[in-house]
N, C-alpha and C positions, 0 to 999 in steps of 0.2 A: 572538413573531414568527410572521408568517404562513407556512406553509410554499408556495413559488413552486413552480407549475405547470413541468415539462419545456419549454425555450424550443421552440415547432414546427422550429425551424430545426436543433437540434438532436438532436429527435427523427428528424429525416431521416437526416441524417448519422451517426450514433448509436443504432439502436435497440435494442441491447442494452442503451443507460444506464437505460434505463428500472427496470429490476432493482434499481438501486441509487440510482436521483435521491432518493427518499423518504428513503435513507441520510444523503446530502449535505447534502437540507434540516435531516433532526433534528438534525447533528452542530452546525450553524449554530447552533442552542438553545444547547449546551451551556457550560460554563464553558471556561476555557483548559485546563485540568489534564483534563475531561473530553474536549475536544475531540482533544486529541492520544493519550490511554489510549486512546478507542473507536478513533479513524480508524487507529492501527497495529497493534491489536488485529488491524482488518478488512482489513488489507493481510496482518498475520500470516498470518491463514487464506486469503488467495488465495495465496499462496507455499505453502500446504499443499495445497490443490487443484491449483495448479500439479505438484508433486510426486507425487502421488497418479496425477495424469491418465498422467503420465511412466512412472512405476515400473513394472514388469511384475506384469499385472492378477491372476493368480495368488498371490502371497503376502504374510500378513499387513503391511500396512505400516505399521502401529501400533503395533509395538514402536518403528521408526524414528521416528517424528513424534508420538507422543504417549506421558504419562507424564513422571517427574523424570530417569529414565535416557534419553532417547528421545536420540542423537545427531542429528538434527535434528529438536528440539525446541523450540528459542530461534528468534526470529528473526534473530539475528545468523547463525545456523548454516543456515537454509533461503537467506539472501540469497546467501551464499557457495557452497551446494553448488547455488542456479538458478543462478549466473552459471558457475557451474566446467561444470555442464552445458549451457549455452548455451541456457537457461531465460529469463534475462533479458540484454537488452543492459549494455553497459557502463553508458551515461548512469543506465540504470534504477538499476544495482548503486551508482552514485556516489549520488544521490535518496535511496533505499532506506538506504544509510548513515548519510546526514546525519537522515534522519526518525528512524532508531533512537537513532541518541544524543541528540534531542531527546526523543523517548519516555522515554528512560532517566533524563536530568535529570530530566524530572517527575515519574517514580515512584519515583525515590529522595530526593528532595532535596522534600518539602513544601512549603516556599517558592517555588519555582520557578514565576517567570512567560513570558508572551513578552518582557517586558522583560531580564531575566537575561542580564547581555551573554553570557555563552558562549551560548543559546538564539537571541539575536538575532543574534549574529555564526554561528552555523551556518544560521540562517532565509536569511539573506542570501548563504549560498553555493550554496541552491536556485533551479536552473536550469529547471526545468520551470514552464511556466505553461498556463493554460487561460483563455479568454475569460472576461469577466468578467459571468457570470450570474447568480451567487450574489452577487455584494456590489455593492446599487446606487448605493454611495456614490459611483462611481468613480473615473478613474486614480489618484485621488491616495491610494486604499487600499492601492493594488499595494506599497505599499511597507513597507507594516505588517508586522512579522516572523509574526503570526498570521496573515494574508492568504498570505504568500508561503507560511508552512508548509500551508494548508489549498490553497492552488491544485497544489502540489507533489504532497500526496497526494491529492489530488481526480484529479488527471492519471496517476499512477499506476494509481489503483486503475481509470480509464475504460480504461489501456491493459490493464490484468490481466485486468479483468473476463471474456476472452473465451479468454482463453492456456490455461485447460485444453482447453477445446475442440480449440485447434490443436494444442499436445503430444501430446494421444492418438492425433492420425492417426501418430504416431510414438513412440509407446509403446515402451519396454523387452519383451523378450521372454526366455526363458529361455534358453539356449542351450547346447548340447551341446558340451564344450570338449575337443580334444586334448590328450592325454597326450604 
């Protein structure tokens, strides 16, 4: 498959996607079982920069996020502690969910396609969508549970892509606490 050029339209409106469209296109390559591993893998680590950006700049924060003991180290546990911190909106925290446990189908369970109705029936509770650039079949793909799950996190990771940025004008600080 060829990899598609940044639409100009979107490069307007979007110039930080740039960063990541070359992500988009490779993930399009992939198989179904890779395509869902890679794209939450890379949602994983923006919920880790997110994090990172947030945390007060001074202290290790790599016990927390990285490692077997790290309490937010899963991404079940970064989605929860961005949304308890006001990290991510709700709709994101809802998205975010439904992506993990289609994640988790696939890397526990071998077999697992987009067809697997619990995959399809979670593909189908993803509410986010994004113009359709990447698959020029059209509309009548939108309805693919692999379309629905790749526009989902496609539209996440455009909205993440720039959240550490904005978190650090609001960075944690250490603070001198009374007794």
């Amino acid at each position: 498959m060829e990899i598609v050029p940044q639409p100009e339209d979107l490069q307007k409106s979007h110039p930080n996607l740039a960063k990541i469209w070359p992500f988009f296109m490779s993930v399009m390559q992939e198989s179904e079982r890779g395509t869902v591993l890679i794209t939450s893998g890379y949602i994983e680590q923006q919920l880790e920069e997110i994090l990172r950006a947030f945390m007060v700049a001074d202290v290790d924060v790599d016990e927390l996020l990285q490692g077997a003991n790290a309490p937010v180290g899963t991404l079940a546990a970064r989605i929860s502690i961005c949304h308890g911190l006001g990290l991510i909106t709700d709709d994101e925290k809802r998205e975010l969910t439904f992506i993990r446990k289609i994640r988790n189908e696939f890397a526990h369970h071998v077999e697992t396609t987009f067809a697997t109705s619990r995959v399809s029936d979670w593909c189908k509770e993803l509410k986010i969508r994004v113009p359709a650039y990447i698959r020029p079949e059209g509309p009548e793909s939108d309805s693919r549970p692999q379309t629905l799950f790749l526009t989902a996190a496609m539209a996440i990771m455009m909205w993440l892509v720039n959240r550490p940025e904005h978190v650090s004008l609001q960075r944690c600080s250490a603070q001198a606490w009374a007794f």
